[in-house]
N, CA and C atoms of all chains as a GROMACS GRO file, in nm:
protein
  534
    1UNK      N    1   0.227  -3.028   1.308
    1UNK     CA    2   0.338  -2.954   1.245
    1UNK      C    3   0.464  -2.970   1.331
    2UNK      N    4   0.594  -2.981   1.282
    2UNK     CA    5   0.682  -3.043   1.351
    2UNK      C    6   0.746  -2.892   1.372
    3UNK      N    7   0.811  -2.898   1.477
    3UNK     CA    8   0.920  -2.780   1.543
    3UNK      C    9   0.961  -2.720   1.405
    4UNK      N   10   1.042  -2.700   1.362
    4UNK     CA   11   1.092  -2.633   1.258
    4UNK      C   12   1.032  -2.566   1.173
    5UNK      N   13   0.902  -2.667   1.138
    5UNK     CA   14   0.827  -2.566   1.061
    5UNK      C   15   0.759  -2.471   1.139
    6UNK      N   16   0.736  -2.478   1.219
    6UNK     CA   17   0.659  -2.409   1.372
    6UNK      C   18   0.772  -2.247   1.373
    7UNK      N   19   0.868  -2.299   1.402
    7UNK     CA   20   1.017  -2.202   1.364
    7UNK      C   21   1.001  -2.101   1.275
    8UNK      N   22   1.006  -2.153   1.151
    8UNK     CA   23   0.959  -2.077   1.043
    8UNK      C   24   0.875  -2.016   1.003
    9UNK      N   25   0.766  -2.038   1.047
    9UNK     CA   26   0.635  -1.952   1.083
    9UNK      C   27   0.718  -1.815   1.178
   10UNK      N   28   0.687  -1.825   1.266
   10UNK     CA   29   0.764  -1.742   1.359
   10UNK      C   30   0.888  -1.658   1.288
   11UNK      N   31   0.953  -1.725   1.278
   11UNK     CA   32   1.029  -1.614   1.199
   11UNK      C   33   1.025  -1.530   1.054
   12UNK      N   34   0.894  -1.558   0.988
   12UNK     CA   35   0.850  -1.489   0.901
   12UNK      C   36   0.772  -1.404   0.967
   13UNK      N   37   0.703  -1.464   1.067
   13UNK     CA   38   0.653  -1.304   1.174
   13UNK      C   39   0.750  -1.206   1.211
   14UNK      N   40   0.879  -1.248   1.264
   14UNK     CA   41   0.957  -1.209   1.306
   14UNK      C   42   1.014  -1.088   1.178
   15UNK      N   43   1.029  -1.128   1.072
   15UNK     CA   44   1.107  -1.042   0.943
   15UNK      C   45   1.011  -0.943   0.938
   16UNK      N   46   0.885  -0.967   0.955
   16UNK     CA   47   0.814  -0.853   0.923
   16UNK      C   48   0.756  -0.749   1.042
   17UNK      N   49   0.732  -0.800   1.152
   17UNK     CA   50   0.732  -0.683   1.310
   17UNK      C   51   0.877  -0.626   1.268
   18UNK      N   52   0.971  -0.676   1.265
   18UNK     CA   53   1.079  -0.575   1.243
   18UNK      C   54   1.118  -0.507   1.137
   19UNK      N   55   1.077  -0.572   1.012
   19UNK     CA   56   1.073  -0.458   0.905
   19UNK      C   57   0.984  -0.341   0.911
   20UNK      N   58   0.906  -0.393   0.987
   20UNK     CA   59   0.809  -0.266   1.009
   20UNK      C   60   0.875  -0.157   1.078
   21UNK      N   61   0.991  -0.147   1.136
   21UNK     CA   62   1.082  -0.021   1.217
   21UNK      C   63   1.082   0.011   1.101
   22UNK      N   64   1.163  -0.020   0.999
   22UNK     CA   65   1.253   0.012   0.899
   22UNK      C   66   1.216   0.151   0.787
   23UNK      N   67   1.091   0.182   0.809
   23UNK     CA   68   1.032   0.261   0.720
   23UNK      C   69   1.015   0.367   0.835
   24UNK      N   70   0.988   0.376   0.949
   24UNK     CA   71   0.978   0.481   1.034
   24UNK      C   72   1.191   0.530   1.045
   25UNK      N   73   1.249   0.459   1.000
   25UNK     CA   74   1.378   0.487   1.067
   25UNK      C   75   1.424   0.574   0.964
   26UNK      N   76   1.403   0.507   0.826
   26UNK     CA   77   1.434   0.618   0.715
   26UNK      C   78   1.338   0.735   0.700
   27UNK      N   79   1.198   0.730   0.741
   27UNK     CA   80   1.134   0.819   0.761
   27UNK      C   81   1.222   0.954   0.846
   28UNK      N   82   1.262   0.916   0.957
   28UNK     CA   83   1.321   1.000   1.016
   28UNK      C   84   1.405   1.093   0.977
   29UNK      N   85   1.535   0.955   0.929
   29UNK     CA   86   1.672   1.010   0.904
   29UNK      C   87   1.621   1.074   0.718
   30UNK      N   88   1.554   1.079   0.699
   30UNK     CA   89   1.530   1.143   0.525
   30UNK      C   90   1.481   1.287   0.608
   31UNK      N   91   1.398   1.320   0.666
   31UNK     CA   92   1.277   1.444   0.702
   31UNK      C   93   1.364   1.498   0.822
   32UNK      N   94   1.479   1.448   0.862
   32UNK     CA   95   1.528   1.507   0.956
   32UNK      C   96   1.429   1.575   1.061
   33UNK      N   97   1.394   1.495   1.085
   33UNK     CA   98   1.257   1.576   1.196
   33UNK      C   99   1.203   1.405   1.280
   34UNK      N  100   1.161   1.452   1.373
   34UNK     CA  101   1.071   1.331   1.475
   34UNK      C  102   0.928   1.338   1.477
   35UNK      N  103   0.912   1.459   1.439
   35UNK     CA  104   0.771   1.569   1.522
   35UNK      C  105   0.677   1.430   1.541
   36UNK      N  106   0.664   1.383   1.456
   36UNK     CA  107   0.492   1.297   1.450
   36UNK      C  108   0.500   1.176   1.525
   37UNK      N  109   0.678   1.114   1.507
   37UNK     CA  110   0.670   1.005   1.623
   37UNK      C  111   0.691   1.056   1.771
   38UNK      N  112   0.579   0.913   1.819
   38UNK     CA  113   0.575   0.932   2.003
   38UNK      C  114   0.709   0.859   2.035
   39UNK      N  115   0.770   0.954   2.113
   39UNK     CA  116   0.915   0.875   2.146
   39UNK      C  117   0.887   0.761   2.258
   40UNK      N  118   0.778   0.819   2.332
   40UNK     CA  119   0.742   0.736   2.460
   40UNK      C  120   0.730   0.590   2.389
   41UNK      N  121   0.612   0.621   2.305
   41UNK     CA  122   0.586   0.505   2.239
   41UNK      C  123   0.676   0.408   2.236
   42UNK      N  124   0.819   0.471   2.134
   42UNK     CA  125   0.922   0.312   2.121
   42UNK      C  126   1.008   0.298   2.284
   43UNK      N  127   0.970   0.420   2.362
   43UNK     CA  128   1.077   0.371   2.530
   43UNK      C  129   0.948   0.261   2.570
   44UNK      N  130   0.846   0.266   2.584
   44UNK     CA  131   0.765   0.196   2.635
   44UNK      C  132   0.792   0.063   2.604
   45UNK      N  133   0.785   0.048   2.450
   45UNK     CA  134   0.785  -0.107   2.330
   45UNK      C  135   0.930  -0.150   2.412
   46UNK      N  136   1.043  -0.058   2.387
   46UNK     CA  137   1.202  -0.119   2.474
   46UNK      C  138   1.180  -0.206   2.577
   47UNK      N  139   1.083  -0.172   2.668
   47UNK     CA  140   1.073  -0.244   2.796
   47UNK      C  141   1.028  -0.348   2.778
   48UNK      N  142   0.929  -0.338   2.712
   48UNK     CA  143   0.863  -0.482   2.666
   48UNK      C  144   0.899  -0.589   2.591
   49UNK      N  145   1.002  -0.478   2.476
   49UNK     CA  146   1.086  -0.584   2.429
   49UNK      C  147   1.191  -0.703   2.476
   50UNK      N  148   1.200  -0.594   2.630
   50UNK     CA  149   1.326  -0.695   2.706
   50UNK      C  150   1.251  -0.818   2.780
   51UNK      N  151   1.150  -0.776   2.820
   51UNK     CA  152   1.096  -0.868   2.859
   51UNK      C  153   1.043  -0.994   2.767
   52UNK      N  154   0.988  -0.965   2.648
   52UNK     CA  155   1.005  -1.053   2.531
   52UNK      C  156   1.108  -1.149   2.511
   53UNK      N  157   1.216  -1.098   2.516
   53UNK     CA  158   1.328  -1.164   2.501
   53UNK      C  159   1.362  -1.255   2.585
   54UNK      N  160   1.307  -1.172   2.728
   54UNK     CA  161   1.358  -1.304   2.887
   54UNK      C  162   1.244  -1.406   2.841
   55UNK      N  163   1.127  -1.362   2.807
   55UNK     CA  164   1.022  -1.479   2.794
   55UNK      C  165   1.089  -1.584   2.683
   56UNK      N  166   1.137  -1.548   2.528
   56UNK     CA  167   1.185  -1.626   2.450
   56UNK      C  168   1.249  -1.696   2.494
   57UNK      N  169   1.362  -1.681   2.590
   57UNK     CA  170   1.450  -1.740   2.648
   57UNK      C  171   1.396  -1.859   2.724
   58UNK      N  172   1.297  -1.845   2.817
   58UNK     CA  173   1.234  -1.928   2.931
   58UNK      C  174   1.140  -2.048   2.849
   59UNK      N  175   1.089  -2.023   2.715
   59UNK     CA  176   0.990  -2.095   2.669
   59UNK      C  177   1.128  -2.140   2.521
   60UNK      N  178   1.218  -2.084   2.514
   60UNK     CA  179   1.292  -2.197   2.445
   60UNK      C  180   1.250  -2.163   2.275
   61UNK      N  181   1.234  -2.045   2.249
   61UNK     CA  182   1.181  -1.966   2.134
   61UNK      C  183   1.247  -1.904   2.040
   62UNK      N  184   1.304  -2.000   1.980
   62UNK     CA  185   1.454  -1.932   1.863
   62UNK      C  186   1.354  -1.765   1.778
   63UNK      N  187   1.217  -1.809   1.735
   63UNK     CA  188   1.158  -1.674   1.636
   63UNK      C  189   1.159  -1.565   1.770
   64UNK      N  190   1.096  -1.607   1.900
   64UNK     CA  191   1.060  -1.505   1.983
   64UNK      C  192   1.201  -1.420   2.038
   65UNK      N  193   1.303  -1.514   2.039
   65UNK     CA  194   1.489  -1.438   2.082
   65UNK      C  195   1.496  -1.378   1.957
   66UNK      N  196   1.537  -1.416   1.840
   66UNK     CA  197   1.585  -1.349   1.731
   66UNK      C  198   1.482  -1.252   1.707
   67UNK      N  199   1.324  -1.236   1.698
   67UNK     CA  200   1.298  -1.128   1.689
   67UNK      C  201   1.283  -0.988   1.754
   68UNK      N  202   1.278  -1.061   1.879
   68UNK     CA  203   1.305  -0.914   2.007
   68UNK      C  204   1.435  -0.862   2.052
   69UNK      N  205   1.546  -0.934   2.004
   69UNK     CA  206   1.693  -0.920   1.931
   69UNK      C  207   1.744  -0.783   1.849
   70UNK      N  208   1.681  -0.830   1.740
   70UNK     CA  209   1.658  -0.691   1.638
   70UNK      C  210   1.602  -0.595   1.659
   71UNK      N  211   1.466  -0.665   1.705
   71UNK     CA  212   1.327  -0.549   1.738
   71UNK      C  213   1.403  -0.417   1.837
   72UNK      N  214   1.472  -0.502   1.932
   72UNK     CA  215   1.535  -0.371   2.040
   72UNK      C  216   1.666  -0.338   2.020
   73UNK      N  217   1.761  -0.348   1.950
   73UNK     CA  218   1.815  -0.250   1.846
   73UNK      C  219   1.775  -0.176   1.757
   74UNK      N  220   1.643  -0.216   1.635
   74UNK     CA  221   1.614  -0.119   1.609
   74UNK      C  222   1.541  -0.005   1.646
   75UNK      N  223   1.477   0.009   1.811
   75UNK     CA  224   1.407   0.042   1.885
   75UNK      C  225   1.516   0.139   1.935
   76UNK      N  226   1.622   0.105   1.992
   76UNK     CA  227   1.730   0.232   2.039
   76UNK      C  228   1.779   0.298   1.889
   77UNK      N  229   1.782   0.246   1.769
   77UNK     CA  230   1.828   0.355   1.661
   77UNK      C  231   1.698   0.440   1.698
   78UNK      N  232   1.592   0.425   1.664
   78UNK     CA  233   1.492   0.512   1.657
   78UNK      C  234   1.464   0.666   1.775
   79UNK      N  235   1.494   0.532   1.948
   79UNK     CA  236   1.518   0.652   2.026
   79UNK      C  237   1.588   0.729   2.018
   80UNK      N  238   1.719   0.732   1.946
   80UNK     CA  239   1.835   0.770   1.941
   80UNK      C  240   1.820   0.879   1.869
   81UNK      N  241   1.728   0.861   1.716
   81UNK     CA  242   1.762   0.952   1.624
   81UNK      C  243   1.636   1.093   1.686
   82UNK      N  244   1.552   0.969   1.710
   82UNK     CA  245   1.430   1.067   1.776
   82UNK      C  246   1.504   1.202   1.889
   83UNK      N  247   1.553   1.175   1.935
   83UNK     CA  248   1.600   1.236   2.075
   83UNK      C  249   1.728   1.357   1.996
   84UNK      N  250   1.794   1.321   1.903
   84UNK     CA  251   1.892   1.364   1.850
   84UNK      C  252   1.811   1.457   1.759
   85UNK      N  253   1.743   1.439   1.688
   85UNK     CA  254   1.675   1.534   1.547
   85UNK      C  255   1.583   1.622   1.668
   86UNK      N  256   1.535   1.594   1.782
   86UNK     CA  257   1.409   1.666   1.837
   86UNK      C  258   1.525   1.793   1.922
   87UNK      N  259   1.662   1.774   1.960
   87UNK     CA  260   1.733   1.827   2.015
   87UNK      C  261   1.750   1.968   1.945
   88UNK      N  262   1.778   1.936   1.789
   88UNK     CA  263   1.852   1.983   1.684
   88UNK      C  264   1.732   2.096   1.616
   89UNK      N  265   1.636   2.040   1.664
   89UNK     CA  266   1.481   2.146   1.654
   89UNK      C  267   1.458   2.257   1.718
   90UNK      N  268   1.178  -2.245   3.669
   90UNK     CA  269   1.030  -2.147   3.639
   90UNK      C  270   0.902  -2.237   3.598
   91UNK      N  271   0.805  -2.234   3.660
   91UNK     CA  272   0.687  -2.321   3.622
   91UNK      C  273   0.624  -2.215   3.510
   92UNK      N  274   0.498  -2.292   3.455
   92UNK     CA  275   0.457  -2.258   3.309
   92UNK      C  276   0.375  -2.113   3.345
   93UNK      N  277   0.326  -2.104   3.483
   93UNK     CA  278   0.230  -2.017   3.571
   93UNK      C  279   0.322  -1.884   3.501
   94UNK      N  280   0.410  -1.885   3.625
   94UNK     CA  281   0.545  -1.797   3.583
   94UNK      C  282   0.613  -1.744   3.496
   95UNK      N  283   0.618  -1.829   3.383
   95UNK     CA  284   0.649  -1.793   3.272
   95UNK      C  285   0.572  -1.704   3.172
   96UNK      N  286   0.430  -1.731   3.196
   96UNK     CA  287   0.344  -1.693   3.119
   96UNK      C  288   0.335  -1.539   3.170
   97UNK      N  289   0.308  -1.517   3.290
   97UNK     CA  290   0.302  -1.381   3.358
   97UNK      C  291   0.474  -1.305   3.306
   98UNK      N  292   0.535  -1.367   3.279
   98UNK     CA  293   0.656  -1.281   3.242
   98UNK      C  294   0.651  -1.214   3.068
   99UNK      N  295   0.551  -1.316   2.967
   99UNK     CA  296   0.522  -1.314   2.876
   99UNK      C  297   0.413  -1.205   2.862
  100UNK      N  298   0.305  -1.201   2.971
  100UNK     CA  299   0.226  -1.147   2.964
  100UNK      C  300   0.259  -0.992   3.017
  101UNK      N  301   0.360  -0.975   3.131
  101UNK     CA  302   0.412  -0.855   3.143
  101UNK      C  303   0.456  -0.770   3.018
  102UNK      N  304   0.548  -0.847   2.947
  102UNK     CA  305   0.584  -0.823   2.809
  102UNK      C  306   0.479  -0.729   2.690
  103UNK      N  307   0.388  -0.824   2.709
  103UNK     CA  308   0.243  -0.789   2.649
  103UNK      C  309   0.205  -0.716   2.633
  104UNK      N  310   0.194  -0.681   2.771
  104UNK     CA  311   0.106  -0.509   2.869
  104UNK      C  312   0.225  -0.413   2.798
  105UNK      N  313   0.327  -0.400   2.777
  105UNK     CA  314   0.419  -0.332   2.795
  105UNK      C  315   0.443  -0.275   2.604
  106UNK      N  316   0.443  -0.395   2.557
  106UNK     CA  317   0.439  -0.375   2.374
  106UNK      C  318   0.310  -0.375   2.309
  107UNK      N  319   0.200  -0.397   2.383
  107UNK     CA  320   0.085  -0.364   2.347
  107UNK      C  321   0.012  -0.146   2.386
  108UNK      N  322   0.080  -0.150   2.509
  108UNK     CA  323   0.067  -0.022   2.541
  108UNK      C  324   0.164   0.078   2.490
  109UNK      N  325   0.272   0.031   2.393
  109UNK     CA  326   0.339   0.121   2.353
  109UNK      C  327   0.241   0.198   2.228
  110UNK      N  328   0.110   0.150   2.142
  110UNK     CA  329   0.080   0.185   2.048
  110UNK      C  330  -0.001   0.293   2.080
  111UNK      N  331  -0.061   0.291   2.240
  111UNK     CA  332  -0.164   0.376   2.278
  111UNK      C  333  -0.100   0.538   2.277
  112UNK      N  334   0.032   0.632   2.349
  112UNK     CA  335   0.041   0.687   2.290
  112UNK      C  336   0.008   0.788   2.132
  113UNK      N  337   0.051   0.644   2.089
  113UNK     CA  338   0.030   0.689   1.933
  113UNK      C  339  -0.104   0.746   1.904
  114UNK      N  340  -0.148   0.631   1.951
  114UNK     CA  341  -0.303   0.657   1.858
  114UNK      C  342  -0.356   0.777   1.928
  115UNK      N  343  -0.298   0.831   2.027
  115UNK     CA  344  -0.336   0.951   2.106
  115UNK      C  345  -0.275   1.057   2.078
  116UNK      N  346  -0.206   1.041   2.011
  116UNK     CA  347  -0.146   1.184   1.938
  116UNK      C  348  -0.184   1.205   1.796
  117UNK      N  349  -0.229   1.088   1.722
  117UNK     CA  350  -0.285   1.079   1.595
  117UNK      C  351  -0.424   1.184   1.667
  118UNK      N  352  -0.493   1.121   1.699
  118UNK     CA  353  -0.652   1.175   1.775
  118UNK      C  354  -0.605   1.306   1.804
  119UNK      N  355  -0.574   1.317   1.869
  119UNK     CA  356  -0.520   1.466   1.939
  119UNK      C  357  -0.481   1.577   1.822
  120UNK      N  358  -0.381   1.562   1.766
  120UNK     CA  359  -0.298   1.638   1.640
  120UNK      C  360  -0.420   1.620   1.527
  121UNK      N  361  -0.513   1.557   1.554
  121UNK     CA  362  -0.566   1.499   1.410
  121UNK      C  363  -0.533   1.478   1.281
  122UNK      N  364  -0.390   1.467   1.276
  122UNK     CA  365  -0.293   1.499   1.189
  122UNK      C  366  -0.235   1.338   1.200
  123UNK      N  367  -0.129   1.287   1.084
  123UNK     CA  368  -0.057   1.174   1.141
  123UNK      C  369   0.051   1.138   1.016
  124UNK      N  370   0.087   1.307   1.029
  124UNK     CA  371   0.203   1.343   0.902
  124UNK      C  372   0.298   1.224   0.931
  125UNK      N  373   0.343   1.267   1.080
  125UNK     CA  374   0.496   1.183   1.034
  125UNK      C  375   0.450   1.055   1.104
  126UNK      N  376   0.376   0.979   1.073
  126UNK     CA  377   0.378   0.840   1.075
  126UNK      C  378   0.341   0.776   0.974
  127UNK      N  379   0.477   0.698   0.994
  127UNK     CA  380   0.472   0.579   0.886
  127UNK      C  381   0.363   0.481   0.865
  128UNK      N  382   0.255   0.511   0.749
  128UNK     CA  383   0.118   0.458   0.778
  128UNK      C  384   0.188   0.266   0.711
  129UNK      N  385   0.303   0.238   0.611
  129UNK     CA  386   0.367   0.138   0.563
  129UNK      C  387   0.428   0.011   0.695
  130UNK      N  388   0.441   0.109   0.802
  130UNK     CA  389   0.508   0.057   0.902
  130UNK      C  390   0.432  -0.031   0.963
  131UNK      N  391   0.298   0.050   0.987
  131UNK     CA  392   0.173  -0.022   1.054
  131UNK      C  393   0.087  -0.154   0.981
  132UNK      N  394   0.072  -0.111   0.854
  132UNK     CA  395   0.094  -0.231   0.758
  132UNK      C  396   0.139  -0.355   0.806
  133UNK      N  397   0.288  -0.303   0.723
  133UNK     CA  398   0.374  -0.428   0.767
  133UNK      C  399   0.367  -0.496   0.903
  134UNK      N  400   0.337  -0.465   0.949
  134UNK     CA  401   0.322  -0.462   1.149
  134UNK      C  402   0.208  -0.550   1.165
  135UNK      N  403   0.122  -0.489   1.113
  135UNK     CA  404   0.020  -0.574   1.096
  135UNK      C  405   0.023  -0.724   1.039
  136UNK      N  406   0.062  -0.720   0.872
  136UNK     CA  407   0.047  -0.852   0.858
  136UNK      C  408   0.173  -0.976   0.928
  137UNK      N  409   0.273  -0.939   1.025
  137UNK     CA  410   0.362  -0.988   1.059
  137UNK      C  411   0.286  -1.035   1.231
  138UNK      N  412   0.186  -0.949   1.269
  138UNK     CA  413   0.094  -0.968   1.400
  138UNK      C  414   0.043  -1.081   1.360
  139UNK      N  415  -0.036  -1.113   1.217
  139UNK     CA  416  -0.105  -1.224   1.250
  139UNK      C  417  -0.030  -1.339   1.203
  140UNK      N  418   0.076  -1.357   1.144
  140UNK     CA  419   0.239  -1.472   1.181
  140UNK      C  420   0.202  -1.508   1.312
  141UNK      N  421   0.248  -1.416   1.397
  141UNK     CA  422   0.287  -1.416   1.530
  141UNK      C  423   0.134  -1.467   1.587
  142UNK      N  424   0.033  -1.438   1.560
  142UNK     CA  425  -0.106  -1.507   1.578
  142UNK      C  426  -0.124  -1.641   1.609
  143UNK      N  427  -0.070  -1.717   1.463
  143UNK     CA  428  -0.047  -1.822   1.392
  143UNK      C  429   0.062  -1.918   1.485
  144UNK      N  430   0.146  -1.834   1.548
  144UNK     CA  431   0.287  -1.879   1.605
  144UNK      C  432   0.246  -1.921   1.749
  145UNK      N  433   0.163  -1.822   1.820
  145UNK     CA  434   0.134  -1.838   1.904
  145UNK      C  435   0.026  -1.944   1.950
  146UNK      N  436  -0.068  -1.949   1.912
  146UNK     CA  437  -0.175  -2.079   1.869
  146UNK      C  438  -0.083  -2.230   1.812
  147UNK      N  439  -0.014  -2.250   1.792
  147UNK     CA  440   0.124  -2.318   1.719
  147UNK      C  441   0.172  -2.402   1.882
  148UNK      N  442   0.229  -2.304   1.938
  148UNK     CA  443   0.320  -2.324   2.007
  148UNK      C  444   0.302  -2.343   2.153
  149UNK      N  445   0.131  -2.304   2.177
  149UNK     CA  446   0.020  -2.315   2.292
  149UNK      C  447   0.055  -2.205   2.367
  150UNK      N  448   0.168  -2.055   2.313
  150UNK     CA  449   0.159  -1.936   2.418
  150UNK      C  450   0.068  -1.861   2.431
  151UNK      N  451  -0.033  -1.832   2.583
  151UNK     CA  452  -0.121  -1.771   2.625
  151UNK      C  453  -0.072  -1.637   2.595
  152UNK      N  454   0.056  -1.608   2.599
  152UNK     CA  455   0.119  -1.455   2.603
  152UNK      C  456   0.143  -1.392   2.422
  153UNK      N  457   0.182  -1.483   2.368
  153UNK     CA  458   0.200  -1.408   2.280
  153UNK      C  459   0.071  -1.414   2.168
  154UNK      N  460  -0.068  -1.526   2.191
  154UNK     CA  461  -0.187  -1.536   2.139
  154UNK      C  462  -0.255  -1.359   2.212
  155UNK      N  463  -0.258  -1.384   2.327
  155UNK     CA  464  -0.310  -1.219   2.379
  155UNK      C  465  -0.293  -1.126   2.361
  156UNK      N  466  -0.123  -1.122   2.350
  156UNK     CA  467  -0.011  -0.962   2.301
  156UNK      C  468  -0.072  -1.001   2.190
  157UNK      N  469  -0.068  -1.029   2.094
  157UNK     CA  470  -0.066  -1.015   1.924
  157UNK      C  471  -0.202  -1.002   1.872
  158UNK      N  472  -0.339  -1.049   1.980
  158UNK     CA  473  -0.495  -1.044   1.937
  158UNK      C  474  -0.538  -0.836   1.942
  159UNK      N  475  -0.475  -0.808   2.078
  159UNK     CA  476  -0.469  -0.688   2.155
  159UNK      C  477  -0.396  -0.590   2.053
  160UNK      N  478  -0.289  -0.586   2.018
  160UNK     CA  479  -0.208  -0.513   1.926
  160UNK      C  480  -0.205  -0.550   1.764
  161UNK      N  481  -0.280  -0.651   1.747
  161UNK     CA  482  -0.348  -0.640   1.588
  161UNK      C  483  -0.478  -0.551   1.586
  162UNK      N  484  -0.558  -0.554   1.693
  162UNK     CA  485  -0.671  -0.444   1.666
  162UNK      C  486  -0.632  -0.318   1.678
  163UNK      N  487  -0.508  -0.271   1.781
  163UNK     CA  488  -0.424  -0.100   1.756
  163UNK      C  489  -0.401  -0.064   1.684
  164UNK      N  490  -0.307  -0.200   1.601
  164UNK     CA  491  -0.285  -0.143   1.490
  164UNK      C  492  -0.396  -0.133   1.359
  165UNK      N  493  -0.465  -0.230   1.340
  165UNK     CA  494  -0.606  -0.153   1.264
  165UNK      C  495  -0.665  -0.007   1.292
  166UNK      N  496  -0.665   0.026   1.406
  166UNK     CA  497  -0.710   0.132   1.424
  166UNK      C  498  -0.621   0.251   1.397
  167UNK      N  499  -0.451   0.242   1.446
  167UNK     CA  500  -0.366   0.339   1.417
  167UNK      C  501  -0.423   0.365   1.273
  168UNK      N  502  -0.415   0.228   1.148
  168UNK     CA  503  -0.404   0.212   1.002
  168UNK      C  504  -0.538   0.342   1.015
  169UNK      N  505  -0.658   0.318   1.024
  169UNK     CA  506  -0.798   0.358   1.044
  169UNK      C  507  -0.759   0.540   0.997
  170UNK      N  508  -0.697   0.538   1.143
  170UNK     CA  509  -0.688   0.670   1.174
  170UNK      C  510  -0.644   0.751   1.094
  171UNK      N  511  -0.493   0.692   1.053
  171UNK     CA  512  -0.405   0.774   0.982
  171UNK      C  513  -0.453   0.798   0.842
  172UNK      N  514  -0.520   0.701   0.770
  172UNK     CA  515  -0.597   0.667   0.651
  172UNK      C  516  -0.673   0.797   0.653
  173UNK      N  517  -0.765   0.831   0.769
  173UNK     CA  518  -0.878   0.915   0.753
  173UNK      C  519  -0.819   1.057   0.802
  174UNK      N  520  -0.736   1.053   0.870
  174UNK     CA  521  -0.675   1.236   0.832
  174UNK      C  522  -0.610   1.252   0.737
  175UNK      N  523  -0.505   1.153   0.692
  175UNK     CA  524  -0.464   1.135   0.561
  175UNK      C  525  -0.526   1.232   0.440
  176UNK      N  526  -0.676   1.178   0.471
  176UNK     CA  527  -0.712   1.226   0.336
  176UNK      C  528  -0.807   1.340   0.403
  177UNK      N  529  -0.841   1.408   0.455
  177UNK     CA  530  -0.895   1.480   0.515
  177UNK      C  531  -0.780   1.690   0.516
  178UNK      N  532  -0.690   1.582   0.560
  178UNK     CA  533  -0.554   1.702   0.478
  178UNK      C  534  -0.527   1.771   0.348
   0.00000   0.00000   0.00000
């Protein structure tokens, strides 16, 4: 399988680990509440995500950069709202 | 950076987004409850883990074949969990 298609694989992984935030984020911001998510949980994933990213970088990984890209932006909305709605409780 | 090196930076990564799920599944267990989690999220999460499966085997990464073998079975089990208090509620 040649690079590109290799690519594309990967980044259909990529659309979907990160769509997967996407339903916990409106979860949130709809229920105005955190209670059930572990906040640790997404500070923990943050760290790892960065490190993800230095790895994408080192191995030359367009799906593995672009998805730990997103992944840890949408990882600080989440801390963000988490920390903000749990305040407001 | 040799390939040694690289991989341990990948694999740090690993430890780090693989252990973010444990939390979870420890407050699912705990609360026996798993209202506010997005059981759609884990899903999606899931079938985008075994992309990244696929990607990794692809591309010969030791790090992201391990992260993604390790955190496709969490997330079966988060799915497991939440499924069975789900309906237990």
């Amino acid at each position: 399988m040649n690079y590109f298609r290799i690519e594309i694989i990967g980044l259909i992984a990529a659309v979907f680990t990160t769509a997967a935030f996407i339903p916990q984020v409106l979860k949130i911001s709809k229920k105005r509440s955190a209670k059930g998510v572990s906040v640790s949980m997404y500070v923990i994933m943050f760290i790892g995500i960065c490190f993800w990213l230095f790895y994408g970088i080192l191995i030359n990984s367009t799906a593995v950069i672009v998805a730990n890209l997103i992944s840890g932006i949408l990882q600080l909305v989440i801390i963000f709202f988490s920390l903000i709605h749990r305040k407001n409780n």
